[in-house]
C-alpha positions in Angstrom: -72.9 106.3 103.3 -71.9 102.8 103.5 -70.2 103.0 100.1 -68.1 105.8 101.3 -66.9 104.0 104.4 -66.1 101.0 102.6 -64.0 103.2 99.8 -62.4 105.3 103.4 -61.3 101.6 104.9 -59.8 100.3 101.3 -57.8 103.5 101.4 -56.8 103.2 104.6 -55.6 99.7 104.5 -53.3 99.8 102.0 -51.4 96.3 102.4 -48.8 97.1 99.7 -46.8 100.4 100.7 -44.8 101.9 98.3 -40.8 100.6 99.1 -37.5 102.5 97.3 -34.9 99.6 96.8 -31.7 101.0 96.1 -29.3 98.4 94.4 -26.2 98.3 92.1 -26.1 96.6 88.5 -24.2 93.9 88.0 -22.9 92.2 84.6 -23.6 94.5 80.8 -27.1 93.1 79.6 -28.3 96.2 79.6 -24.7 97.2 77.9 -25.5 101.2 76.5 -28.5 102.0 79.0 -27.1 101.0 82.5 -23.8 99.8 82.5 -22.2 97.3 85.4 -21.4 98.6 88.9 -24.1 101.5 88.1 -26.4 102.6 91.1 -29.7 102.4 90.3 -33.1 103.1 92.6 -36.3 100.8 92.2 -39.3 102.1 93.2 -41.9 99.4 93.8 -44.9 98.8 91.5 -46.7 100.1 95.0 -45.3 103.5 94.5 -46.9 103.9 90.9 -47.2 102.6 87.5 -44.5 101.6 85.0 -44.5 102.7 81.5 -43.3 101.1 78.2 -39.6 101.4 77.8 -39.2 101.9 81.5 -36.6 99.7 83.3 -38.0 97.0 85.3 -36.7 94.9 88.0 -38.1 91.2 88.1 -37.6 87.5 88.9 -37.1 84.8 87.2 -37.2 80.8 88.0 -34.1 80.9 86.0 -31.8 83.0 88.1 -31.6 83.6 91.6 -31.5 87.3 91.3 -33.7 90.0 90.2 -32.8 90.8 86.4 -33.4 94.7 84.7 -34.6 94.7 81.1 -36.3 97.2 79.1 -40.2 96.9 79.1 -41.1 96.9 75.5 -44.5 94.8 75.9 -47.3 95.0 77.7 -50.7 92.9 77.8 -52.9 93.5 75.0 -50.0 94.4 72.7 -49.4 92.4 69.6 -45.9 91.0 68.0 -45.2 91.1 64.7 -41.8 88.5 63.4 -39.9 89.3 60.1 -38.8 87.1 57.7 -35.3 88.5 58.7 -35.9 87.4 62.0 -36.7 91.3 63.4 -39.9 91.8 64.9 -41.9 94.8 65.8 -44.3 95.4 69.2 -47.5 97.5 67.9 -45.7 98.2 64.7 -42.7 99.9 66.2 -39.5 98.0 65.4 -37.8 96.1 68.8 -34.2 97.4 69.1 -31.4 96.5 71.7 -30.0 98.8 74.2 -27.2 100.2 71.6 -30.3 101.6 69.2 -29.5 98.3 67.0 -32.2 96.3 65.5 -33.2 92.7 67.7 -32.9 90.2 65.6 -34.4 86.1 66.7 -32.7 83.5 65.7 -33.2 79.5 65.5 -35.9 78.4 68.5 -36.3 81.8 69.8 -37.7 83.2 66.4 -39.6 80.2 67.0 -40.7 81.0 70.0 -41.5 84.6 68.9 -43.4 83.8 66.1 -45.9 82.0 68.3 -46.6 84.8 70.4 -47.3 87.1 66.9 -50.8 88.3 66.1 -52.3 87.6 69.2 -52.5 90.1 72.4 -49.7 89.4 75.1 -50.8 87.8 78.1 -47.4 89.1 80.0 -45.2 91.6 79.9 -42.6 91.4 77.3 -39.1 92.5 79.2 -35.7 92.6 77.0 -32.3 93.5 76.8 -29.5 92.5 74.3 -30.3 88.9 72.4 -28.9 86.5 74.3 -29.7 87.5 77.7 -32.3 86.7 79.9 -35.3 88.0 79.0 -38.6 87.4 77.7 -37.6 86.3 74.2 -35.3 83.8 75.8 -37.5 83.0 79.3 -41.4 84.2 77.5 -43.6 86.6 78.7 -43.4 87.7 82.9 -46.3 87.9 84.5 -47.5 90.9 87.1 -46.5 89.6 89.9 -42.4 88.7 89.2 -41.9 92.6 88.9 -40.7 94.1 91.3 -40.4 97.5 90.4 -39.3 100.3 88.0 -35.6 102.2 87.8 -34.9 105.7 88.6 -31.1 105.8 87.7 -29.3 107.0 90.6 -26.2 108.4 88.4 -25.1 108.8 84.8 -22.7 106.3 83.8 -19.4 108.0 83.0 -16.5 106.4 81.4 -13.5 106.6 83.3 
């Protein structure tokens, strides 16, 4: 009886509710998945779990606003580096947002290489090379992401 109550009052008190954050993309880091001035709808990590490849929204001490990448890995998965500078997340080969192959170069091979063979403490978030994200600024932890995408709209070339 007690256990139920206590289970009824965790339910109850919720102290995270599910929030929809509607926002627009700005700048082409994501350039050939979401494109600049595209409308795009967050929906909390309260709402429900993200998913590899999904879009996430997070922060960043780097930047003042919240970036989008690309969630490619997730704790527990393991990196592989190339000699060719490519790398591969669980054995499937990292590619950028036009279906090209990621390749690291100078430090952040470096740094890449020192995350490979062990499990990822983080969440590995990227877009094209270059950008901000995790191969560039490491591995984000939980509690930066803000959410996942639902696009709003296609992107349509005018």
């Amino acid at each position: 009886m007690l256990l139920s109550v206590v289970i009824l009052l965790s339910v109850l008190v919720d102290p995270t509710p599910c929030e929809i954050i509607e926002t627009t993309i700005t700048g082409d880091s994501m350039q050939g998945i979401l494109f600049d001035g595209q409308h795009i709808t967050v929906h909390t990590t309260a709402c429900g779990g993200f998913q590899r490849y999904d879009h996430v929204l997070f922060t960043h001490d780097e930047t003042s606003n919240a970036v989008v990448k690309q969630l490619w890995g997730m704790p527990g998965d393991i990196v592989e580096v190339k000699k060719n500078g490519s790398f591969t997340i669980n054995g499937v080969k990292v590619l950028t947002p036009f279906k090209k192959t990621y390749v690291l170069l100078g430090a952040y091979k470096t740094r890449m290489k020192k995350l490979a063979g062990r499990p990822l403490e983080g969440y590995m978030l990227l877009g094209h090379p270059g950008s901000l994200d995790s191969v560039r600024v490491g591995l984000i932890p939980e509690e930066n992401i803000i959410g996942f995408v639902k696009r709003d709209e296609p992107h349509i070339e005018n």
